[in-house]
N, C-alpha and C positions, 0 to 999 in steps of 0.2 A: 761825163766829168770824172776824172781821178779824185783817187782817195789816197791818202795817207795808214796804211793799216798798220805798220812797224816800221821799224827801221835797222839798221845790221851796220854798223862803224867799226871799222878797223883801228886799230890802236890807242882805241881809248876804256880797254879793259872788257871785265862782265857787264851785259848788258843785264839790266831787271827792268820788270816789265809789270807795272800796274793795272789797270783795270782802262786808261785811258791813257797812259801816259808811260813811255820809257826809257829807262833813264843811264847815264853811266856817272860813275864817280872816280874823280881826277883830283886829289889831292885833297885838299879841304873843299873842293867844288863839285857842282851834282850840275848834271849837263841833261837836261828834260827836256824829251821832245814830246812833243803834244801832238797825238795821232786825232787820226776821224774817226776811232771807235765810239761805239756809242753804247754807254750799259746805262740801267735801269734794273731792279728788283736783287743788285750787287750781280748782275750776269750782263756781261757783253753782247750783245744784240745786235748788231750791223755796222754801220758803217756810214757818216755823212758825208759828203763834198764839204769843204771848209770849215765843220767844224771845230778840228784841232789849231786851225789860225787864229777862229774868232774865240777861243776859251784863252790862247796865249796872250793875244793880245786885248783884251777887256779885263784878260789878269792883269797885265802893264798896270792899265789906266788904275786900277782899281788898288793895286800896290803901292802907287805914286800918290792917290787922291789919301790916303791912309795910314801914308809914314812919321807921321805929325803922333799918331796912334801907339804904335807900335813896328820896331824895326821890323823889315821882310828880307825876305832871301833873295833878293833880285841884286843878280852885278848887273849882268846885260843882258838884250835882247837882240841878239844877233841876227837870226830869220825869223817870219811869222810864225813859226812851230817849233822853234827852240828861244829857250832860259836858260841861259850859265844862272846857279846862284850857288851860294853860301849853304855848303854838307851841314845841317843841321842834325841835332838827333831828333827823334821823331817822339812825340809823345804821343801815346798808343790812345788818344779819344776824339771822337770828331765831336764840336762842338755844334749843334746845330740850338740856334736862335729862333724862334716862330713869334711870327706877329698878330698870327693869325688862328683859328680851327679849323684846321682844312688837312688834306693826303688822302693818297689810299695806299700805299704800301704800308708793312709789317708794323715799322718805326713810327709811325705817323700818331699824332693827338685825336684826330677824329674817327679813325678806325676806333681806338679804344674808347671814346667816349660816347660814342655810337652803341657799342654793346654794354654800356652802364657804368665803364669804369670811372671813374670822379676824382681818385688819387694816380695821377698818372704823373712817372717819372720821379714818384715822391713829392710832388707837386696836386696841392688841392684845387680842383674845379670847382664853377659852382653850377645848380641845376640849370636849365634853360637857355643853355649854349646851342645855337644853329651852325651850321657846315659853313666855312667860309665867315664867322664872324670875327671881326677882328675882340683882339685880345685885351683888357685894360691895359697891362703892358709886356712886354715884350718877356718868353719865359723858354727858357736854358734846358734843354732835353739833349743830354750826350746819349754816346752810341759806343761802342767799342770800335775799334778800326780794324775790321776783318779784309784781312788778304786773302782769304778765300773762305767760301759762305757767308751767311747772312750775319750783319752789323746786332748787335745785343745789344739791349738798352743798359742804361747807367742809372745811379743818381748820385749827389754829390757825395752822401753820404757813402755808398757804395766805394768811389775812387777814391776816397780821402782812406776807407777800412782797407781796401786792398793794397794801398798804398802807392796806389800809382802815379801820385803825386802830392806833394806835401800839401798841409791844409792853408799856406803861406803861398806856393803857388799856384795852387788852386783857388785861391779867392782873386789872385791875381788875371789868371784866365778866363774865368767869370767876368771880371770888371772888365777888362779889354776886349770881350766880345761882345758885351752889351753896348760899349760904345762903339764899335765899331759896327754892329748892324743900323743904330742909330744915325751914324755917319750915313750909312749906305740907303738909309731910309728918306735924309733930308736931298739927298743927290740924285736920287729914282725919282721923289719926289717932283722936282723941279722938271724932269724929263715927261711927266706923264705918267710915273711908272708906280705901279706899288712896289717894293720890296718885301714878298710877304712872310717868305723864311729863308735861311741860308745857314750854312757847312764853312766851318773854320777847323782849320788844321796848325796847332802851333807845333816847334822843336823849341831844343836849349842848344844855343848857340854862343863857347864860351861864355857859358853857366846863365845867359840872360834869355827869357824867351822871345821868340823869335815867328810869327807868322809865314807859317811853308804855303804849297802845295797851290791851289790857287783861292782867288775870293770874289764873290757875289757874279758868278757867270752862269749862264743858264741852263748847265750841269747840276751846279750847286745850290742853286737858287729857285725858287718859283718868283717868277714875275705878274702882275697883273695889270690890265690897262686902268688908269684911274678913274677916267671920265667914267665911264660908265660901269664900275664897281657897283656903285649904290643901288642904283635903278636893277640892275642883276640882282644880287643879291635879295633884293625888297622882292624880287619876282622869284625868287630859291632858284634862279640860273648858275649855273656856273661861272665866275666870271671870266672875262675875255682874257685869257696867258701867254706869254711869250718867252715860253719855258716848254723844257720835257716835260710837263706836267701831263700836257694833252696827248703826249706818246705813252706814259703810264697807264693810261685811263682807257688806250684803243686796245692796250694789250690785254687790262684786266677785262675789259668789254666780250673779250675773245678768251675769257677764263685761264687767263696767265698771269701767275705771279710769283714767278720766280722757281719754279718746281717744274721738271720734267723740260718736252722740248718745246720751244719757243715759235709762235707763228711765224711767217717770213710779213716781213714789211714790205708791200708792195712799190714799186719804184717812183710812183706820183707821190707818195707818204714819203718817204725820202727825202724827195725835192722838196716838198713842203716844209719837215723840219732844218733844214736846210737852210729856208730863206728867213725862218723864224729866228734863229738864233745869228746871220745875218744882221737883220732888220732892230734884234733887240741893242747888238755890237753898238747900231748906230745911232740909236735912240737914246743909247746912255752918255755915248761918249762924245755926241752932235758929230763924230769922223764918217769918211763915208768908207767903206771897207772897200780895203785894195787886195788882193790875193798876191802874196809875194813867192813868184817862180823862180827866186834863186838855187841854187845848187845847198841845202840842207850842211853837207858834209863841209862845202868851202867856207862856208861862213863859221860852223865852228870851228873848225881852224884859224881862221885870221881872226878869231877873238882871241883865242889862247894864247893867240901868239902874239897880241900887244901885251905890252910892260903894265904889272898891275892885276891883269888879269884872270 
């Protein structure tokens, strides 16, 4: 199976190059292509068969089920791995939503609350929290948006001092993430699915904020099966994911986490996560996932090149 690793386009300027994603910008429009890299621990790590189609397109769904919400950056979707949207600016925090006390990277609630810590994120715990229990309600842990090295913790307090966003809309961003994991919770919900935390990236887009980058894909997200949550859980199992979670977890297994050099992922591991984020594509969106072999380059093109866009 081919992969998407990058991509190289003539005449539509500097190309930048994210962690998973890259990009060129054409006027007030940011043209994002969605590769098959695949990072974890903020390092790039391999490489999947489809999944920079299924992150582009389960963003679509997820932009559309959403916009009721908050506007997004989506004009069009031209091929499965490419987004023309709307050059927003970027506001330098990732929002991440948790439902749940669960992770094992740096960033995560249960790493720290594992080693005793009880104020985390500026945020008080209470004693006799377990791994994987779900949360009374849903609580607001930003990061900083590192381009390169690891993501730094926040707290509101924090961003509001540095002033990396006013406290006007920062209450703002708050509010609209909490509904919007909400959203994503009643729609996973229905599918079988926990939502049990997720990564939001807003811009200001002629001065209104603006949801970028993408939302609730299993990049950004940890998924869990519902049926059987309980019963795992009640038994201290892990439960059943459909997410890179369980690729975080074979790496740390193999004492990697983000330092030094990285195992190699053996080729059936691959395929596996693969068909996972595949299967979750279709489980949210009831679609069956089609692989679109068009020509990348001709399709942007003939979007640019209607009226509008």
């Amino acid at each position: 199976m081919k992969v998407l690793k990058t991509v190289n386009l003539k005449g539509l300027g500097k190309k930048y190059s994210g962690k998973v994603r890259d990009y060129y910008v054409v006027g007030d429009k940011r043209i994002l292509i969605t590769t098959d890299r695949i990072s974890a621990f903020d390092r790039v790590l391999d490489f999947i068969p489809y999944k920079g189609q299924v992150l582009n397109k389960i963003s679509e769904f997820w932009f559309d089920k959403t916009k009721d919400i908050v506007q997004n950056h989506v004009l069009v979707v031209p091929h499965g791995n490419v987004m023309i949207a709307s050059s927003a600016k970027t506001i330098p925090i990732e929002m991440v939503v948790r439902g749940y006390m669960t992770g094992v990277t740096g960033t995560s609630i249960w790493g720290s609350y594992e080693k005793g810590e009880r104020v985390i994120y500026g945020i008080k715990f209470p004693e006799g929290l377990k791994k994987n229990q779900k949360l009374p309600k849903p609580v607001i842990t930003p990061t900083t948006k590192a381009e390169v090295g690891h993501d730094e913790r926040l707290t509101g307090k924090e961003i509001i001092k540095k002033k990396i966003v006013s406290p006007k809309l920062w209450r703002e961003i708050e509010k609209v993430a909490v509904e919007l994991f909400e959203r994503g919770t009643e729609i996973c919900s229905k599918a079988g699915i926990i939502l049990v935390d997720t990564k939001y990236e807003f811009g200001l887009y002629k001065g209104k904020l603006m949801l970028i980058d993408e939302i609730h894909t299993p990049d950004s997200s940890r998924f869990w099966i519902k049926k059987t949550y309980a019963e795992r859980f009640k038994k201290g199992l892990e439960p059943e994911n459909f997410d890179k979670e369980f690729m975080r977890i074979w790496f740390k297994k193999k004492g990697y986490s983000g330092d030094g050099k990285a195992p190699v992922m053996p080729k059936s591991f691959i395929n596996k996560i693969s068909k996972r984020y595949i299967a979750i594509y279709e489980k949210i969106t009831g679609k069956k996932f089609v692989f679109d072999k068009t020509e990348i380059k001709d399709q942007i093109k003939i979007a640019l090149s209607k009226k509008g866009k």
